[in-house]
C-alpha positions as CSV (number, residue, x, y, z in Angstrom):
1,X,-13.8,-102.8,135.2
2,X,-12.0,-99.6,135.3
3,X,-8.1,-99.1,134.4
4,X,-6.5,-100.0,137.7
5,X,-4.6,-97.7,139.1
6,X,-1.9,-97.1,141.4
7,X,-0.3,-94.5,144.0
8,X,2.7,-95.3,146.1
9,X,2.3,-95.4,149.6
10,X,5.6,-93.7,150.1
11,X,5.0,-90.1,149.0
12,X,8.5,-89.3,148.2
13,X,7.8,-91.7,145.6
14,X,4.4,-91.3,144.5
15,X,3.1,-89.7,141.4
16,X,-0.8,-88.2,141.2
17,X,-3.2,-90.3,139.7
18,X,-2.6,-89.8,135.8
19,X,-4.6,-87.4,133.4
20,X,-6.7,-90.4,132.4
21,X,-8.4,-90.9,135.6
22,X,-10.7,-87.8,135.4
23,X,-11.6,-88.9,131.8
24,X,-12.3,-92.6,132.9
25,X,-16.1,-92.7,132.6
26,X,-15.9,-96.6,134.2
27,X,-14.1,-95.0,137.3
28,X,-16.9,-92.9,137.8
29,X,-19.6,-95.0,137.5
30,X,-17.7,-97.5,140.2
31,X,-17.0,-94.7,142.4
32,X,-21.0,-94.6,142.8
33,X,-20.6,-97.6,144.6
34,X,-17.2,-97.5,145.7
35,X,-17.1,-94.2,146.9
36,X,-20.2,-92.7,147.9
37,X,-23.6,-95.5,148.8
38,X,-21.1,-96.8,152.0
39,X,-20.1,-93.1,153.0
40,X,-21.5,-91.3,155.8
41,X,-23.6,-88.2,153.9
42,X,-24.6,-85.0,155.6
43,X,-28.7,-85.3,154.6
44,X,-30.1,-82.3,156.5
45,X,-31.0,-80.4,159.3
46,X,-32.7,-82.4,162.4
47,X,-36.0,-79.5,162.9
48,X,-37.0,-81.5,159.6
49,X,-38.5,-84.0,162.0
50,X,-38.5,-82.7,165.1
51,X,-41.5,-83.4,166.6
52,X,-43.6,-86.5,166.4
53,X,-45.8,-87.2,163.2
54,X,-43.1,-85.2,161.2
55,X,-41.7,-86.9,157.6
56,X,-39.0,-85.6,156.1
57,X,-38.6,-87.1,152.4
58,X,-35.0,-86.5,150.6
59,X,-32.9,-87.9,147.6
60,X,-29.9,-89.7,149.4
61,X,-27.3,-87.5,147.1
62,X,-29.6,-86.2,144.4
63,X,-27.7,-86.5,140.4
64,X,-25.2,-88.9,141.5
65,X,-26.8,-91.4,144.1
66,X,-30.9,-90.2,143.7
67,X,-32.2,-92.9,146.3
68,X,-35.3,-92.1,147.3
69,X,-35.7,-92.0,152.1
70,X,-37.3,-90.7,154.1
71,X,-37.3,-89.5,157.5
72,X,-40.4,-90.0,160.2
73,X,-40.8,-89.6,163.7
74,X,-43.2,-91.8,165.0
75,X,-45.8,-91.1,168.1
76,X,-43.0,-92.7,170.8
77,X,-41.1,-89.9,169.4
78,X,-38.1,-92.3,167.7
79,X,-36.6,-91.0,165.2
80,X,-36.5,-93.5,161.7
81,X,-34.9,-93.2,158.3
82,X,-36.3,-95.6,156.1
83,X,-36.7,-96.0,152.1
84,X,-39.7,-93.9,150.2
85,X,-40.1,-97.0,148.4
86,X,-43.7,-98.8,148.7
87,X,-42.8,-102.5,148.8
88,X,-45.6,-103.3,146.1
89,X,-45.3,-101.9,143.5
90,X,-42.1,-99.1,143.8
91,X,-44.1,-96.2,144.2
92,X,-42.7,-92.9,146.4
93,X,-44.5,-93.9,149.5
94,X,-43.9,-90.6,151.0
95,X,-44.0,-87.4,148.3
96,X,-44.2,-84.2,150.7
97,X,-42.5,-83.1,154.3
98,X,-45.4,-82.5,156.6
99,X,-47.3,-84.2,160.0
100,X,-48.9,-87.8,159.0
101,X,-50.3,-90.4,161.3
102,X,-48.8,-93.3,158.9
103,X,-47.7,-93.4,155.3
104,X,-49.8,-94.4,152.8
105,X,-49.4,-95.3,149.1
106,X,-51.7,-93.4,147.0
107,X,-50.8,-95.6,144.7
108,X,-52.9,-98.7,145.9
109,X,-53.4,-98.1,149.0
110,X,-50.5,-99.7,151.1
111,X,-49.9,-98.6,154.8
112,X,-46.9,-97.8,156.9
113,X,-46.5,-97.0,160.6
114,X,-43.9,-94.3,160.7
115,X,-41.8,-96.6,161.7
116,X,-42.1,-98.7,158.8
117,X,-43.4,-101.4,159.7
118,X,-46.5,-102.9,157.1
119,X,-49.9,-102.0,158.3
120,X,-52.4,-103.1,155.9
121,X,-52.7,-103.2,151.8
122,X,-56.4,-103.8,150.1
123,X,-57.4,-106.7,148.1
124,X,-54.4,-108.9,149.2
125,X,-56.9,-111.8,151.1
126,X,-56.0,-114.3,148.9
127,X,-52.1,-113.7,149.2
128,X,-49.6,-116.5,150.3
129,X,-47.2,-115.7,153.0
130,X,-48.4,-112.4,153.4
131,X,-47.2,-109.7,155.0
132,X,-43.7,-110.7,155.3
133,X,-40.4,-109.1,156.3
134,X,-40.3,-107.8,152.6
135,X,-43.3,-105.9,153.1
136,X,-41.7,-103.2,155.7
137,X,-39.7,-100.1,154.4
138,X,-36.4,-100.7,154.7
139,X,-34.3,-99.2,157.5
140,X,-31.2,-97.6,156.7
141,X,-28.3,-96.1,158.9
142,X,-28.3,-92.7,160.0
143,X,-26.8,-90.6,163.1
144,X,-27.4,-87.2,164.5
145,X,-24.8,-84.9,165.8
146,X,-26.2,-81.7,167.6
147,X,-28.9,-80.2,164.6
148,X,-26.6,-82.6,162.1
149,X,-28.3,-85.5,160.1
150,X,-26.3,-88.0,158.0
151,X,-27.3,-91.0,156.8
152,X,-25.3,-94.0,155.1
153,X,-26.6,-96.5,152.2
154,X,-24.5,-99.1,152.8
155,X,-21.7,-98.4,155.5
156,X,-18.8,-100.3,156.0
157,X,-17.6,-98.6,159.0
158,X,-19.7,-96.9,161.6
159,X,-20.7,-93.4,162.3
160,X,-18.4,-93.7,165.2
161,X,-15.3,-95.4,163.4
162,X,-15.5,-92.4,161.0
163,X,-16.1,-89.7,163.1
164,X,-14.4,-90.5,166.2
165,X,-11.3,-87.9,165.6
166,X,-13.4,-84.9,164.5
167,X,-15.4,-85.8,168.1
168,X,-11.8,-86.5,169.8
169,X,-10.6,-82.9,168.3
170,X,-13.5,-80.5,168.6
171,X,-16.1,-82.5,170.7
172,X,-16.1,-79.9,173.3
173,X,-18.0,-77.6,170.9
174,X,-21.6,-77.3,172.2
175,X,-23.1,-78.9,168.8
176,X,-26.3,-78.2,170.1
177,X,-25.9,-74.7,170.4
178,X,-25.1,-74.4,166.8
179,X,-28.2,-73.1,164.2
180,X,-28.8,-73.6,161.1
181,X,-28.1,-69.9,158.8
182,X,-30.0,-70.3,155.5
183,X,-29.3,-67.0,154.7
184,X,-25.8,-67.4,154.4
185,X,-25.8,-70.7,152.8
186,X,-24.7,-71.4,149.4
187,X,-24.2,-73.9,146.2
188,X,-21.8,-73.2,143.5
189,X,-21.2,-75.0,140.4
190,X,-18.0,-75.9,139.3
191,X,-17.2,-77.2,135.7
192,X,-14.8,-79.7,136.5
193,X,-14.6,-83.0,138.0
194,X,-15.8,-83.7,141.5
195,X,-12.0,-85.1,142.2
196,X,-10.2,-82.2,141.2
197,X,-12.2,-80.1,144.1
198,X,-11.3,-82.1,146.7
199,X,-7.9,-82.5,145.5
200,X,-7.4,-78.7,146.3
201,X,-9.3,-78.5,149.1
202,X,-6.5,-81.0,150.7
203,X,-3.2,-79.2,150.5
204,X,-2.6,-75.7,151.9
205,X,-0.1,-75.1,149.4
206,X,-1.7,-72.9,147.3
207,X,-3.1,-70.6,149.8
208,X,0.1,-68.0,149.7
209,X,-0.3,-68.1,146.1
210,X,-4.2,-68.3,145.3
211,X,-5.6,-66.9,148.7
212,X,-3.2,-63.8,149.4
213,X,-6.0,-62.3,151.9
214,X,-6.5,-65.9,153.9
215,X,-2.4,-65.9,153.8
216,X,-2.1,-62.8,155.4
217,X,-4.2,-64.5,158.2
218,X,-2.6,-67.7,158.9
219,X,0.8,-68.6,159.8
220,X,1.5,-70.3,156.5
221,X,4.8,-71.9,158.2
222,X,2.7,-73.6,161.3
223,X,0.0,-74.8,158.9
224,X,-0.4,-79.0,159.1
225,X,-1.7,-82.1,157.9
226,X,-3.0,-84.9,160.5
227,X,-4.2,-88.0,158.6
228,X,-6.2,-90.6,159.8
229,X,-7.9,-94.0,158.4
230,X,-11.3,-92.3,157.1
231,X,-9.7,-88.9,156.2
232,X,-7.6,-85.7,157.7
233,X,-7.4,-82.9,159.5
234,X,-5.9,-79.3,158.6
235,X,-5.4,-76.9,161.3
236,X,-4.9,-73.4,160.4
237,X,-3.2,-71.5,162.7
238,X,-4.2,-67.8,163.5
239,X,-1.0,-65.1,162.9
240,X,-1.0,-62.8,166.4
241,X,-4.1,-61.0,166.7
242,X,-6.0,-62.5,164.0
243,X,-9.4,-64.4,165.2
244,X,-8.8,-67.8,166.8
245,X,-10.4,-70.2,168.9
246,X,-10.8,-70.0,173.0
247,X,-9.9,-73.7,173.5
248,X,-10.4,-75.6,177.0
249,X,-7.0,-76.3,178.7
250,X,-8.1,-80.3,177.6
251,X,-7.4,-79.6,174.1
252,X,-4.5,-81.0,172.5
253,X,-4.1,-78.0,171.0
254,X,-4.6,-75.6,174.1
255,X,-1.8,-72.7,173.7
256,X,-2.2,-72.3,170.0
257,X,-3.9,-69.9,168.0
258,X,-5.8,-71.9,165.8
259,X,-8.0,-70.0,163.3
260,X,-9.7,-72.6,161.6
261,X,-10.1,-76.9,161.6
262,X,-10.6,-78.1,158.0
263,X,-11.7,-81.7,158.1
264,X,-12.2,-83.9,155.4
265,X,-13.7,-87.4,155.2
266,X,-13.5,-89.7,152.7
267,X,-14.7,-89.3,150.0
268,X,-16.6,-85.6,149.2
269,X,-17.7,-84.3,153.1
270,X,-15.5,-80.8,154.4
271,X,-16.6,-80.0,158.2
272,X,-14.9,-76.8,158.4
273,X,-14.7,-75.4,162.0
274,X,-14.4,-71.6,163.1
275,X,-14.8,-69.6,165.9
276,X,-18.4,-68.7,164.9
277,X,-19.2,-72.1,164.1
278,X,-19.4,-74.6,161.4
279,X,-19.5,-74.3,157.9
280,X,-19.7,-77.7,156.0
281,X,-19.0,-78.7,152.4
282,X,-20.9,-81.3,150.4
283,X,-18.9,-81.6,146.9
284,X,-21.6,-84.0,144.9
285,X,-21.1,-84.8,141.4
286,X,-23.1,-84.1,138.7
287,X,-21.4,-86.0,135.8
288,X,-18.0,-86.1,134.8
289,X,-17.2,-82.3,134.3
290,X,-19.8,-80.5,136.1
291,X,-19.4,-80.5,140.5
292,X,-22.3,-78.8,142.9
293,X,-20.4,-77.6,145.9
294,X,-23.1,-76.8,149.0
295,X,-21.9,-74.4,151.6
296,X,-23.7,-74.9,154.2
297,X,-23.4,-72.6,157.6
298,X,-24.3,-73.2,161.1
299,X,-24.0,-70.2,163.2
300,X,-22.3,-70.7,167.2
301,X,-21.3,-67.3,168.1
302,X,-22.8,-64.6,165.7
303,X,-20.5,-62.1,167.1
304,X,-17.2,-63.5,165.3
305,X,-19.1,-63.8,162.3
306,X,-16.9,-61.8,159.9
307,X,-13.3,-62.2,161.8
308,X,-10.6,-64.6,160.8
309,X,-10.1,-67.0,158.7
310,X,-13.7,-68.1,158.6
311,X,-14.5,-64.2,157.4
312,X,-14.9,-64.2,153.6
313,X,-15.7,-67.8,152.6
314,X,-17.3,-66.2,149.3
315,X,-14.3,-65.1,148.2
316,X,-12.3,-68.1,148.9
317,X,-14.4,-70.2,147.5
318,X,-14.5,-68.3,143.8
319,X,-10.7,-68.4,143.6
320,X,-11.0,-72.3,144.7
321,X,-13.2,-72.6,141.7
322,X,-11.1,-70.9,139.4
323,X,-8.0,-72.9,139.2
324,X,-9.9,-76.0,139.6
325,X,-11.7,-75.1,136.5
326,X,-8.6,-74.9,134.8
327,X,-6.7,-77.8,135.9
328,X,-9.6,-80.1,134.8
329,X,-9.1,-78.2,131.5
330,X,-5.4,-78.4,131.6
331,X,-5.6,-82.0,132.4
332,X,-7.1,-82.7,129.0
333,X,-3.6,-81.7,127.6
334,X,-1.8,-84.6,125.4
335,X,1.5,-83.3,127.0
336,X,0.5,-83.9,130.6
337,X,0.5,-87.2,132.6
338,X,0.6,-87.3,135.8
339,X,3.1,-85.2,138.8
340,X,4.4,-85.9,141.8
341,X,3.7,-84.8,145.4
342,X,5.2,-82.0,148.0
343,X,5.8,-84.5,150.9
344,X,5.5,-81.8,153.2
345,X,2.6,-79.8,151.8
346,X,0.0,-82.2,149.9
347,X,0.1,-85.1,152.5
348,X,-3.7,-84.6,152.2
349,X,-4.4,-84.9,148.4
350,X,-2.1,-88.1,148.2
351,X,-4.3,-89.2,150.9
352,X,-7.1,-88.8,148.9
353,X,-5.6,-90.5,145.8
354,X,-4.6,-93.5,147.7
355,X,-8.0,-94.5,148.4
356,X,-9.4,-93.4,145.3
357,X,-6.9,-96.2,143.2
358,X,-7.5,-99.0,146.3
359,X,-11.5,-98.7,146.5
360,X,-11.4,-98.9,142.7
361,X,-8.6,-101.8,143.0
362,X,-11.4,-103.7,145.5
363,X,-14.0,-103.8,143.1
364,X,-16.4,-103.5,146.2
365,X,-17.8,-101.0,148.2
366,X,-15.8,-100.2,151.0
């Protein structure tokens, strides 16, 4: 087991997690389990399957978490995610996206409906008890959003528990509407720990003093935290005349100008809303020191593309990436420990470190 590790629920009292924690190899093998196979991942882009016969094979969270699924739409035109995982022998059942009328193991010759269901296997006369539940692919958890996939290994909570105040929030946005902008996607890699990304991404705090062109933006002052039990919520309001949202009169937030909602759920998924659309985050480790961030951009209204706060994401992201760099350096200093928290401004990152120390604490998934 991992050094247990604690953070005060009272904030005014709380330190950070200590120095330790993004050394602790332990912790970051648990986390695999702790943290990420019951979380709900983004997996992809629902035109992968989107018409009947279509499979869609995928690593669940490839370098961390490389479970091998795969998505099929069968002939009734239902949608399954199931495990690429022949029930024989463990071979990929499924090694290329295309149109197929079942899956079949090139292996030895097992066969799948798209739904996974066992269809036949060769030379197996003889065998007791056979087919069995066993034999089927296993079905896992998944949910689509608009053109959104995600997809859970082991969730503990569902898709609604999780998402239900990003729906409650913004669920007026026509999700449908929103498509996919390759073009303008990205991945960076950052040499620090996974953590230490989304510690930053949590607090607005450093924006005045990292972000001087997003400051000049947002009102800074009017800038909040909204917690809730499987994440937050940062709304970023717009300074007068800056881009903002046109939100319907049933918003809670009708009357404000907000530029930009920054949600975060636990533990590595940003869903980062703007008036052009959506632009989410996947922050997937890749060992202790090395972090893959995935921008990845869905397009609303092409015409605010390039106003606000949601302008130059480019840019805000490489100054992100600096500093984290060298915190997860400067962490590896003998004369630092651990800090303590702004109680106004990183409500989010203590957050974060809260469930970080308790899913550890568990020893389960969560």
């Amino acid at each position: 087991m991992p050094t247990r590790y604690f953070v005060d629920e009272d904030i005014r009292r709380a330190s950070t997690l200590p120095a330790t924690y993004y050394q602790d190899v332990e912790a970051y093998e648990q986390g695999k389990s702790s943290y990420f196979a019951s979380s709900w991942q983004f997996v992809g882009d629902s035109d992968a399957v989107r018409v009947p016969g279509q499979v869609f094979p995928f690593e669940f969270m490839p370098g961390l978490l490389a479970e091998p699924l795969v998505f099929t739409r069968d002939t009734e035109d239902h949608l399954h995610l199931l495990t690429n995982v022949c029930t024989h022998r463990g071979m990929q059942v499924c090694e290329g996206a295309g149109n197929e009328r079942f899956l079949r193991c090139r292996y030895h010759g097992r066969r799948f409906g798209l739904d996974g269901a066992f269809k036949s296997m060769p030379e197996f006369e003889d065998v007791c008890d056979f087919p069995s539940e066993r034999d089927n692919l296993t079905k896992i958890p998944f949910h689509v959003w608009g053109p959104l996939m995600f997809a859970s290994l082991t969730p503990t909570a569902s898709f609604e528990e999780v998402f239900a105040p990003v729906l409650d929030r913004v669920g007026w946005l026509p999700m449908d509407e929103f498509q996919f902008d390759p073009a303008n996607s990205r991945e960076y890699v950052v040499r620090s720990h996974w953590a230490l990304y989304v510690d930053n991404y949590l607090e607005g705090f450093h924006i005045p003093f990292v972000h001087t062109g997003l400051n000049d933006l947002l009102e800074y002052d009017n800038y909040v935290t909204e917690t809730f039990a499987h994440g937050n919520l940062q709304i970023g309001e717009a300074k007068s005349g800056e881009g903002c949202f046109d939100l319907p009169s049933t918003s809670p937030d009708f009357g404000k100008n907000v530029a930009a909602y920054y949600y975060w759920l636990f533990p590595n998924l940003m869903l980062n809303f703007y008036p052009w659309g959506l632009s989410i985050n996947v922050v997937r480790p890749m060992g202790m020191e090395l972090t893959k961030v995935s921008f990845i951009r869905y397009v609303w209204r092409p015409e605010l593309v390039g106003v606000g706060a949601g302008a130059d994401i480019d840019r805000v992201e490489r100054e992100d990436e600096q500093v984290v760099e060298l915190v997860h350096r400067g962490l590896k200093s003998r004369f630092y420990h651990s800090g303590r928290f702004s109680p106004k401004r990183e409500i989010g990152t203590h957050q974060f470190h809260r469930m970080l120390a308790e899913r550890l604490a568990s020893g389960r998934e969560f």
